[in-house]
mmCIF file of the C-alpha atoms, coordinates in Angstrom:
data_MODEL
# 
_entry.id   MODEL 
# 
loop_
_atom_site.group_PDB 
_atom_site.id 
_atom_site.type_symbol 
_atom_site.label_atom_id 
_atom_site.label_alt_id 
_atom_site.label_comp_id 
_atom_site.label_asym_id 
_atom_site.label_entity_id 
_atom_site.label_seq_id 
_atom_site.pdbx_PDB_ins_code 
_atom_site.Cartn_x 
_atom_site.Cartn_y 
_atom_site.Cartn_z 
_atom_site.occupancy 
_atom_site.B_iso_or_equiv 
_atom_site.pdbx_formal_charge 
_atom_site.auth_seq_id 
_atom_site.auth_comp_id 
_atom_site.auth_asym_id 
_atom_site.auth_atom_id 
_atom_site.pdbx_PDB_model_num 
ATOM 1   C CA . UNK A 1 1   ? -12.651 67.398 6.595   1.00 0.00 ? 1   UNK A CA 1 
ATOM 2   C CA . UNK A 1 2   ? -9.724  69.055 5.570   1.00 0.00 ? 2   UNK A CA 1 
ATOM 3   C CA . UNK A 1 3   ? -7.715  71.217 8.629   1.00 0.00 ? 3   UNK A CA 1 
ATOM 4   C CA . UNK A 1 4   ? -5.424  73.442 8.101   1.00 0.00 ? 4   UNK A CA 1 
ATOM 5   C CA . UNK A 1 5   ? -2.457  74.312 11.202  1.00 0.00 ? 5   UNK A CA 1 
ATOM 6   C CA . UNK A 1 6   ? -1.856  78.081 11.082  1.00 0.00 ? 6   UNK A CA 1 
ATOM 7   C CA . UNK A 1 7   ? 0.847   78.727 13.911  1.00 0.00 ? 7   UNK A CA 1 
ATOM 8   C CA . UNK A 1 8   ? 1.985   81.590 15.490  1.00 0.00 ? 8   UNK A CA 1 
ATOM 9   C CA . UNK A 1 9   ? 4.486   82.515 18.182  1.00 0.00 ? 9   UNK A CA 1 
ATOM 10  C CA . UNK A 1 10  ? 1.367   82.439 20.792  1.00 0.00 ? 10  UNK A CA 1 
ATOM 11  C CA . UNK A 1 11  ? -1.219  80.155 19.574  1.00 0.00 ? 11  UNK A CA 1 
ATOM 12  C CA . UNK A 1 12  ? -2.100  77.371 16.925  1.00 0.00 ? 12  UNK A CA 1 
ATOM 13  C CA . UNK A 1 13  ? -5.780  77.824 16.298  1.00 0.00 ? 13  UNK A CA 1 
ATOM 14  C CA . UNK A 1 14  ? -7.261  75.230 13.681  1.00 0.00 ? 14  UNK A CA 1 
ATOM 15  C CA . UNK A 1 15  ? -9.936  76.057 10.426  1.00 0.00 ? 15  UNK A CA 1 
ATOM 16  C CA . UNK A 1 16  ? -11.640 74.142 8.451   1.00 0.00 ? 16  UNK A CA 1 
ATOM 17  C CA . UNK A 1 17  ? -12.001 74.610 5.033   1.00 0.00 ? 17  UNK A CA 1 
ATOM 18  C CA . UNK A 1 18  ? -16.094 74.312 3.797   1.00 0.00 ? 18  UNK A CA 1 
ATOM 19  C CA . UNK A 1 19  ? -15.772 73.392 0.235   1.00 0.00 ? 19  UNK A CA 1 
ATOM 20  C CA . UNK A 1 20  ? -13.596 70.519 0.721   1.00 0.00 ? 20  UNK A CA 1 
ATOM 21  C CA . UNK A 1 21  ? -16.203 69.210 3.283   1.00 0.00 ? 21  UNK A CA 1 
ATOM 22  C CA . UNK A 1 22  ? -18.662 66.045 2.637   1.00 0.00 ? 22  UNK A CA 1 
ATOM 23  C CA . UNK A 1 23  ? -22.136 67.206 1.875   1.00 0.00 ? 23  UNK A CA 1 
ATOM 24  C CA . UNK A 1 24  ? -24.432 66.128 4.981   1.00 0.00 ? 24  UNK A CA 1 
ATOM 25  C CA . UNK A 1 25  ? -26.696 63.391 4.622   1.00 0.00 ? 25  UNK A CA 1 
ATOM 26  C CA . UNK A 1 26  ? -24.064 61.324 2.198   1.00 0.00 ? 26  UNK A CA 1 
ATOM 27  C CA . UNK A 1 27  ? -25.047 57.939 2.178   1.00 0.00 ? 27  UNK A CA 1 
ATOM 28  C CA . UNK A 1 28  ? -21.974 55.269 1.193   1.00 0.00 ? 28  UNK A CA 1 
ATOM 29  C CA . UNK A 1 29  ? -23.299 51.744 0.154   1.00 0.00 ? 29  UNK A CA 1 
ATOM 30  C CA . UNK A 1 30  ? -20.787 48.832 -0.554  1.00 0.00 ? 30  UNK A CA 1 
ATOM 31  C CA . UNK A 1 31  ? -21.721 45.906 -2.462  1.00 0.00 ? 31  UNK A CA 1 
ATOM 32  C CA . UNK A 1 32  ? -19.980 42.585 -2.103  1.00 0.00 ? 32  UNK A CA 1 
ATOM 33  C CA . UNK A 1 33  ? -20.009 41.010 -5.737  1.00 0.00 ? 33  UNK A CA 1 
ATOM 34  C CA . UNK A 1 34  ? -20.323 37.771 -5.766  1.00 0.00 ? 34  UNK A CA 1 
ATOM 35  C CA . UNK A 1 35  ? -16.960 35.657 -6.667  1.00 0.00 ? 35  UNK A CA 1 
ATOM 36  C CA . UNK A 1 36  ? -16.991 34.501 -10.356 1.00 0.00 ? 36  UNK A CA 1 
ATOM 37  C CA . UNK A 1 37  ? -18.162 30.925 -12.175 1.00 0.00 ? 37  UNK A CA 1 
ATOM 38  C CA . UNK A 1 38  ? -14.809 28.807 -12.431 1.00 0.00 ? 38  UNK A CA 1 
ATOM 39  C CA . UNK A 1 39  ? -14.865 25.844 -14.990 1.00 0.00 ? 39  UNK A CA 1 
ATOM 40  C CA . UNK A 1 40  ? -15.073 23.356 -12.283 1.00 0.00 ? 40  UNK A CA 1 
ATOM 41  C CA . UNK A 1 41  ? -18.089 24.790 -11.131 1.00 0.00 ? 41  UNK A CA 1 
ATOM 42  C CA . UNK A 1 42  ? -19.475 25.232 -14.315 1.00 0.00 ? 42  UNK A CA 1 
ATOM 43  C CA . UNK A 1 43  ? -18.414 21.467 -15.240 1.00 0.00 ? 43  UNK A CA 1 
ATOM 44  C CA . UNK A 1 44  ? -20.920 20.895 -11.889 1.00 0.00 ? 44  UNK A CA 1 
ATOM 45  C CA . UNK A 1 45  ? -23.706 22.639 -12.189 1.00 0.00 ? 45  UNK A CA 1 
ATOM 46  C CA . UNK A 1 46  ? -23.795 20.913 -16.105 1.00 0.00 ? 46  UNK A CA 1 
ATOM 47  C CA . UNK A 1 47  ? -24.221 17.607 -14.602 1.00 0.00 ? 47  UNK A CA 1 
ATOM 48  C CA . UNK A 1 48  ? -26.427 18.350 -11.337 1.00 0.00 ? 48  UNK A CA 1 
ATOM 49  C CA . UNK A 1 49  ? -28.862 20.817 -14.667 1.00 0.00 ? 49  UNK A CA 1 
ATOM 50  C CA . UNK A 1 50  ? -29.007 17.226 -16.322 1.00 0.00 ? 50  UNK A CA 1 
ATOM 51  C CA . UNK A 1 51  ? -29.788 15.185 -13.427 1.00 0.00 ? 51  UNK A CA 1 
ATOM 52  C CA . UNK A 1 52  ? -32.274 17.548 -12.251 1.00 0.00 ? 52  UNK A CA 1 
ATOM 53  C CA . UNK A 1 53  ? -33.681 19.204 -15.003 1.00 0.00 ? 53  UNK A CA 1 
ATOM 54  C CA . UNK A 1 54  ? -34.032 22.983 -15.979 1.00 0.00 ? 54  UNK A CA 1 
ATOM 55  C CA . UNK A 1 55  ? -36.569 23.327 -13.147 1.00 0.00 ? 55  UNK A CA 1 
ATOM 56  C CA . UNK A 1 56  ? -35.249 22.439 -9.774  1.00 0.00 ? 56  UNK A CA 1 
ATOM 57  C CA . UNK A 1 57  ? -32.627 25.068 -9.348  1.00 0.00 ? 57  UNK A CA 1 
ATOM 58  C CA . UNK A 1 58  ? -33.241 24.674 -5.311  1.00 0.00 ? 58  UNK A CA 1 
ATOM 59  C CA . UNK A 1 59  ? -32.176 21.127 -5.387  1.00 0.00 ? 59  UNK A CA 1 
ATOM 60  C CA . UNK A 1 60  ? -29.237 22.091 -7.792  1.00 0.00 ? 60  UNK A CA 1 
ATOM 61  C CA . UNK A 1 61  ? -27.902 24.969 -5.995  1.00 0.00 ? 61  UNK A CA 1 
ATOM 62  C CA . UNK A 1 62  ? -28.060 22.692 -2.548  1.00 0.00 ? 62  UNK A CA 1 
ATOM 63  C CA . UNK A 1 63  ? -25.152 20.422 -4.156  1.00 0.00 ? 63  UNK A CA 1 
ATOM 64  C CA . UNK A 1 64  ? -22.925 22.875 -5.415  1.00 0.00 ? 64  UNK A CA 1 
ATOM 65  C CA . UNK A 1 65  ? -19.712 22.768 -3.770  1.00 0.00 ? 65  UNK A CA 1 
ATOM 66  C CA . UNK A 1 66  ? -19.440 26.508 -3.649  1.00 0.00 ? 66  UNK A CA 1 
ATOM 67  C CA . UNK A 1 67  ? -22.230 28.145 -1.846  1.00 0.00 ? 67  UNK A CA 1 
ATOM 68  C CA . UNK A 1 68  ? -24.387 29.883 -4.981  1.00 0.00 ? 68  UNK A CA 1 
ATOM 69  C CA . UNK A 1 69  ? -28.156 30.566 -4.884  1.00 0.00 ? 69  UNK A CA 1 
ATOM 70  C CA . UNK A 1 70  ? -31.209 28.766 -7.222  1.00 0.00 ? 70  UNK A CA 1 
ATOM 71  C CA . UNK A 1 71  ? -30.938 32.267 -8.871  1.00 0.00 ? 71  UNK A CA 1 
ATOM 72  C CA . UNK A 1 72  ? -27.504 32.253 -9.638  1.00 0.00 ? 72  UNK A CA 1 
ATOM 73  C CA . UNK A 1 73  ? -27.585 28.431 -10.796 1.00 0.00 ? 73  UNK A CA 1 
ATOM 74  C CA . UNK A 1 74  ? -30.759 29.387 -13.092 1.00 0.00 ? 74  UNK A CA 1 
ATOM 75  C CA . UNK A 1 75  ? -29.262 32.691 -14.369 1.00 0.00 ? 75  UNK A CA 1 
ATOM 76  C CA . UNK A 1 76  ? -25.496 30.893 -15.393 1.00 0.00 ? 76  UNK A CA 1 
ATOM 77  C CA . UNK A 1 77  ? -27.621 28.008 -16.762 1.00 0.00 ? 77  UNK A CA 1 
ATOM 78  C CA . UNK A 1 78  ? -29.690 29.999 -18.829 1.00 0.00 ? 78  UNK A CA 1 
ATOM 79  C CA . UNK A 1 79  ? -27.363 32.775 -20.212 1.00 0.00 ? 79  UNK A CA 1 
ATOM 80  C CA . UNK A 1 80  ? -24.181 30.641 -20.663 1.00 0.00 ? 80  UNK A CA 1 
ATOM 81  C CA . UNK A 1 81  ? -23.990 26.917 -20.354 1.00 0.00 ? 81  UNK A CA 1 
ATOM 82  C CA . UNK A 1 82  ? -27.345 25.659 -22.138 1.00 0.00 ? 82  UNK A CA 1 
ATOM 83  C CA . UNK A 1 83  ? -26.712 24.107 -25.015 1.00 0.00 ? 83  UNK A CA 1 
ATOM 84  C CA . UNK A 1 84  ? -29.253 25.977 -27.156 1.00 0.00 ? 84  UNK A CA 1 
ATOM 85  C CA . UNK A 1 85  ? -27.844 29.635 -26.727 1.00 0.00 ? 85  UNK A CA 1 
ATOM 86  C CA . UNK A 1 86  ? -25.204 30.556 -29.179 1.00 0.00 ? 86  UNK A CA 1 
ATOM 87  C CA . UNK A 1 87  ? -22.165 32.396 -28.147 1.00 0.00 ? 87  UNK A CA 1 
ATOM 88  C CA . UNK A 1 88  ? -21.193 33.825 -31.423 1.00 0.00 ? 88  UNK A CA 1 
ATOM 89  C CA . UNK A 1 89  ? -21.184 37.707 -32.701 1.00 0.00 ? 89  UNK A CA 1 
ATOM 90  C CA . UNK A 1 90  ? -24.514 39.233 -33.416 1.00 0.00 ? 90  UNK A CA 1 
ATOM 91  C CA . UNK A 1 91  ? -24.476 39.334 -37.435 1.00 0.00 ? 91  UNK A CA 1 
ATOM 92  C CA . UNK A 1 92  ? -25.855 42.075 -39.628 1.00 0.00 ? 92  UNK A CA 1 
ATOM 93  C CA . UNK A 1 93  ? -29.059 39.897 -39.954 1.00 0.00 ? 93  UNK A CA 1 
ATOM 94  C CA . UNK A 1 94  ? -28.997 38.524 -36.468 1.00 0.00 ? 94  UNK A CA 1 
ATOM 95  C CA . UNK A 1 95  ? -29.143 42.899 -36.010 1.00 0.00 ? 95  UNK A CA 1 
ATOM 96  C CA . UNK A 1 96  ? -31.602 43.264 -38.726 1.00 0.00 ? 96  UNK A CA 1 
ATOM 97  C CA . UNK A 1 97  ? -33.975 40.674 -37.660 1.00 0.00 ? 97  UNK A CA 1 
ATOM 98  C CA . UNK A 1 98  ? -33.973 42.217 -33.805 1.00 0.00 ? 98  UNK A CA 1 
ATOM 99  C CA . UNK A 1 99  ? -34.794 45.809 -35.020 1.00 0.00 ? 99  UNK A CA 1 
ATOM 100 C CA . UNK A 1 100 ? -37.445 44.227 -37.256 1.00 0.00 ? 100 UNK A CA 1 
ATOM 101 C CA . UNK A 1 101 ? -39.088 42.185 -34.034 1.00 0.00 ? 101 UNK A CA 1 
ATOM 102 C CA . UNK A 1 102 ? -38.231 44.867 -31.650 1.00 0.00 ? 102 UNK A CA 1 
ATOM 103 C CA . UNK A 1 103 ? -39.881 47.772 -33.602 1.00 0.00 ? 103 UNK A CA 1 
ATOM 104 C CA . UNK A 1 104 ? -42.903 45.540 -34.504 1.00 0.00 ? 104 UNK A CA 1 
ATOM 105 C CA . UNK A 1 105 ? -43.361 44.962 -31.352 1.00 0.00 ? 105 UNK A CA 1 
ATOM 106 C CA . UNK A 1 106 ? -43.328 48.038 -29.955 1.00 0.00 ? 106 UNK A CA 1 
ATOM 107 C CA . UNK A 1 107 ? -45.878 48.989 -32.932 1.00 0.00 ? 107 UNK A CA 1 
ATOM 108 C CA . UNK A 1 108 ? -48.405 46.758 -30.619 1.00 0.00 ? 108 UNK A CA 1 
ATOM 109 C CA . UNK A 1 109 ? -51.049 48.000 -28.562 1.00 0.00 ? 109 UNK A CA 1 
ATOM 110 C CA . UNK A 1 110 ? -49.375 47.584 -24.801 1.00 0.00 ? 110 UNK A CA 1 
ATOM 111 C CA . UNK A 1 111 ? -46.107 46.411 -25.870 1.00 0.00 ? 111 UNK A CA 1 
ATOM 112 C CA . UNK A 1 112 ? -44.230 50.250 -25.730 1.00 0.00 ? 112 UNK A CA 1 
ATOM 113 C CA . UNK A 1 113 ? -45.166 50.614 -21.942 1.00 0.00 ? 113 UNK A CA 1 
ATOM 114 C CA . UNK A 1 114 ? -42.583 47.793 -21.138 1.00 0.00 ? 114 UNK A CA 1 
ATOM 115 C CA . UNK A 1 115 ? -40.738 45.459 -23.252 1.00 0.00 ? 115 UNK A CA 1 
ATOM 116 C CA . UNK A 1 116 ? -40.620 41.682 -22.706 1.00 0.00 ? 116 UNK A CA 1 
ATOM 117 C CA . UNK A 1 117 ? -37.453 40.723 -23.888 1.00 0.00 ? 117 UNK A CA 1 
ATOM 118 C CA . UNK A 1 118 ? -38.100 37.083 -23.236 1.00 0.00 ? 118 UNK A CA 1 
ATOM 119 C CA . UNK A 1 119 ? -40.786 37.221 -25.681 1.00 0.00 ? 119 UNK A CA 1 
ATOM 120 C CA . UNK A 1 120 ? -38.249 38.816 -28.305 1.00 0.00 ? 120 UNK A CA 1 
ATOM 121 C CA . UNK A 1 121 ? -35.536 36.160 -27.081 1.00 0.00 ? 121 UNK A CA 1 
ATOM 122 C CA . UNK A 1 122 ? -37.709 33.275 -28.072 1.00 0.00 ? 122 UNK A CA 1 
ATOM 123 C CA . UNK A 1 123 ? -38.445 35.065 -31.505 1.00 0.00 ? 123 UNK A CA 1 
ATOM 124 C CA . UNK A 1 124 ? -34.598 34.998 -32.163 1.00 0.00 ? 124 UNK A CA 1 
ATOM 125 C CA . UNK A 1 125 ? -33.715 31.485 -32.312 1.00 0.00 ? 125 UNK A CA 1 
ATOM 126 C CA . UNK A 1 126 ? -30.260 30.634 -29.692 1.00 0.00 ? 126 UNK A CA 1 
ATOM 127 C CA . UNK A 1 127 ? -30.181 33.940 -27.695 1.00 0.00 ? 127 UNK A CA 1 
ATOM 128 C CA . UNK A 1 128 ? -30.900 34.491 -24.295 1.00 0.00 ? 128 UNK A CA 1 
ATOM 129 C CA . UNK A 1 129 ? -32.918 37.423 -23.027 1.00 0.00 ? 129 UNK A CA 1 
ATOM 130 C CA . UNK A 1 130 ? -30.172 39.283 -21.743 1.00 0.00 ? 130 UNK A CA 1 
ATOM 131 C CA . UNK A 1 131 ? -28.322 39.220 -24.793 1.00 0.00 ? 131 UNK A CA 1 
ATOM 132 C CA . UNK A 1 132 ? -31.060 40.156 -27.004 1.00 0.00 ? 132 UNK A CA 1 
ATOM 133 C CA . UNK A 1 133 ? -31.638 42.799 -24.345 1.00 0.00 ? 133 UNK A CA 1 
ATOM 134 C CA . UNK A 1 134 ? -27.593 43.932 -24.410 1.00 0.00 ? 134 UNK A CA 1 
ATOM 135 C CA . UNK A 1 135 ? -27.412 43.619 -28.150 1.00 0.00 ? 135 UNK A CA 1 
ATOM 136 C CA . UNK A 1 136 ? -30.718 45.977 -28.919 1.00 0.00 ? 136 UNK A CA 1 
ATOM 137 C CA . UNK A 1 137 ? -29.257 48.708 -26.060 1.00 0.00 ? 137 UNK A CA 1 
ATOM 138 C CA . UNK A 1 138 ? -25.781 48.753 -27.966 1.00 0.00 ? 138 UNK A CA 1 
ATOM 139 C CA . UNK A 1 139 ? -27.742 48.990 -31.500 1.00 0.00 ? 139 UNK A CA 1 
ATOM 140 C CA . UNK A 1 140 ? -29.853 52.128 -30.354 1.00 0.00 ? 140 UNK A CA 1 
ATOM 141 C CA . UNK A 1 141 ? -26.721 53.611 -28.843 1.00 0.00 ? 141 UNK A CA 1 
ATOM 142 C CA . UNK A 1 142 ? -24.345 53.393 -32.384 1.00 0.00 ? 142 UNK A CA 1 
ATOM 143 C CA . UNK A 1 143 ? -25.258 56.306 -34.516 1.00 0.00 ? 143 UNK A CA 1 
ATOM 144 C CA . UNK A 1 144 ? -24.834 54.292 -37.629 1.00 0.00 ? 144 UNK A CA 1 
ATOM 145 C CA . UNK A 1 145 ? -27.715 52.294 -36.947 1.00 0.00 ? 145 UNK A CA 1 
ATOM 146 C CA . UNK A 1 146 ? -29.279 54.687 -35.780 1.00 0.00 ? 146 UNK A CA 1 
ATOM 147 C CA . UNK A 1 147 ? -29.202 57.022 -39.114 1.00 0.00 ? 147 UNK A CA 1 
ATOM 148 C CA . UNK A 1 148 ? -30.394 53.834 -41.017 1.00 0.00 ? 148 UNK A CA 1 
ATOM 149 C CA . UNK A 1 149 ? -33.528 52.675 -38.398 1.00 0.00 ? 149 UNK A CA 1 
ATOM 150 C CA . UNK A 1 150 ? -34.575 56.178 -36.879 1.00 0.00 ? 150 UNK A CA 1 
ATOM 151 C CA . UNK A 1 151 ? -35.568 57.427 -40.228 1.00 0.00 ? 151 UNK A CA 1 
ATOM 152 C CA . UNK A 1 152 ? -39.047 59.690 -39.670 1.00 0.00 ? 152 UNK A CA 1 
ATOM 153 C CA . UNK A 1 153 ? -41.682 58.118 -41.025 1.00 0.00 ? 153 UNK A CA 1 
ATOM 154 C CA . UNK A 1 154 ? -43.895 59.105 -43.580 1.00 0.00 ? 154 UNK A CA 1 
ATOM 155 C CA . UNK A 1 155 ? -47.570 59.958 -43.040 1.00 0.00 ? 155 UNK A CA 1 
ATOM 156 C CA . UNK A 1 156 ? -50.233 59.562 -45.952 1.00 0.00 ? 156 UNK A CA 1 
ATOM 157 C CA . UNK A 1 157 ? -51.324 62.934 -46.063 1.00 0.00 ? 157 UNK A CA 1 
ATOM 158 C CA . UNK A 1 158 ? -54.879 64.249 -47.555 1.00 0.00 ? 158 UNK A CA 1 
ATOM 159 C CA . UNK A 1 159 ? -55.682 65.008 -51.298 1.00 0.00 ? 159 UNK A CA 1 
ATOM 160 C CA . UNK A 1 160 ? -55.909 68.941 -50.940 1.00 0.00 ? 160 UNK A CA 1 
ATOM 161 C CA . UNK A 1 161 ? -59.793 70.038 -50.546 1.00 0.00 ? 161 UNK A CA 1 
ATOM 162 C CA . UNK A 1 162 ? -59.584 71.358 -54.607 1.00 0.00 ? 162 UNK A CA 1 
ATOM 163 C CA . UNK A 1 163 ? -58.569 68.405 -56.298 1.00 0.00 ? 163 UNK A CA 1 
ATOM 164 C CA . UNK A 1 164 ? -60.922 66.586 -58.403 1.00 0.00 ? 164 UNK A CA 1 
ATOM 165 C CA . UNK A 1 165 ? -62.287 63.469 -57.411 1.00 0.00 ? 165 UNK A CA 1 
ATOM 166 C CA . UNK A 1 166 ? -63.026 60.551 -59.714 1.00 0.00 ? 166 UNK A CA 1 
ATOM 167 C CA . UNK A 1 167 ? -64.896 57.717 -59.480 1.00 0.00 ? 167 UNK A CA 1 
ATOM 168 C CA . UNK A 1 168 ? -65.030 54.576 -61.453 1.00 0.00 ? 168 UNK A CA 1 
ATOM 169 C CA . UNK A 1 169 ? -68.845 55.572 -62.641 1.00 0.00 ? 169 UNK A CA 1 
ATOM 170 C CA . UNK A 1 170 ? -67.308 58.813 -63.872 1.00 0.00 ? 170 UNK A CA 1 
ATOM 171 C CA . UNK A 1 171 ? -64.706 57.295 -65.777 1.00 0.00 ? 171 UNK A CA 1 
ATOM 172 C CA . UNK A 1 172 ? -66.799 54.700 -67.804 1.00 0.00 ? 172 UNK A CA 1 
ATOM 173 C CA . UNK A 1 173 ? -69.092 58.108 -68.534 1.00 0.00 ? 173 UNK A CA 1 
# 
């Protein structure tokens, strides 16, 4: 709350000013992020994923040397140190074939309500879901692909009511 001091040769009285006041009910909520992968760490949890397998992230995530949950281990694993995920640029037919799958997909019955980007991911050969997921967010947001994919689409539309119609029989007759 911002005062101001007004004095005078008597008195110093004190105001406060309202619009420079916190609205009531404010609600402040930190977040501690948690600190990031070094190589070291990485180096470990590539050798405690091999011993264990892909499937025990418990049992990996007990032996790390800096405390990280079976999440976290799963989640690094599985975005960024598994050997089959490529870490190169999305290429104009990496971006082709995701609008194909991705607009197919939402085509089927069920699939528009919510997408399952792991079922995309595993469509796309070496990309995890959340880069499929990043990549597809940052294509729908760039107005050039956007002009090129968001094109209306055409509708067959009726023969009017006064046009003749011909049959094979009427043809041969």
């Amino acid at each position: 709350m911002d005062m101001e001091l007004s004095s005078s040769s008597s008195s110093t009285t004190v105001a406060s000013s309202p619009a420079s006041s916190p609205p009531l009910g404010r609600c402040v909520l930190r977040f501690r992020l948690p600190p990031a992968w070094t190589p070291e760490e990485d180096a470990v949890l590539e050798c405690l994923a091999m011993e264990h397998g892909s499937r025990h992230w418990r049992r990996v995530a007990a032996q790390m040397p800096r405390r990280r949950s079976p999440a976290q281990c799963r989640d690094r694993w599985r975005d960024h140190l598994a050997r089959d995920v490529f870490h190169r640029p999305f290429t104009a037919a990496d971006d082709a074939e995701l609008a194909r799958l991705c607009l197919r997909l939402d085509d089927d019955a069920g699939f528009a309500a919510g997408r399952r980007w792991k079922d995309v991911s595993r469509a796309v050969y070496g990309r995890s879901s959340c880069a499929v997921k990043r990549r597809w967010r940052e294509l729908r947001r760039s107005d050039a692909f956007l002009g090129a994919l968001w094109r209306p689409r055409t509708t067959t539309t009726a023969p009017p009511a006064n046009a003749a119609i011909t049959t094979t029989r009427d043809r041969l007759t």
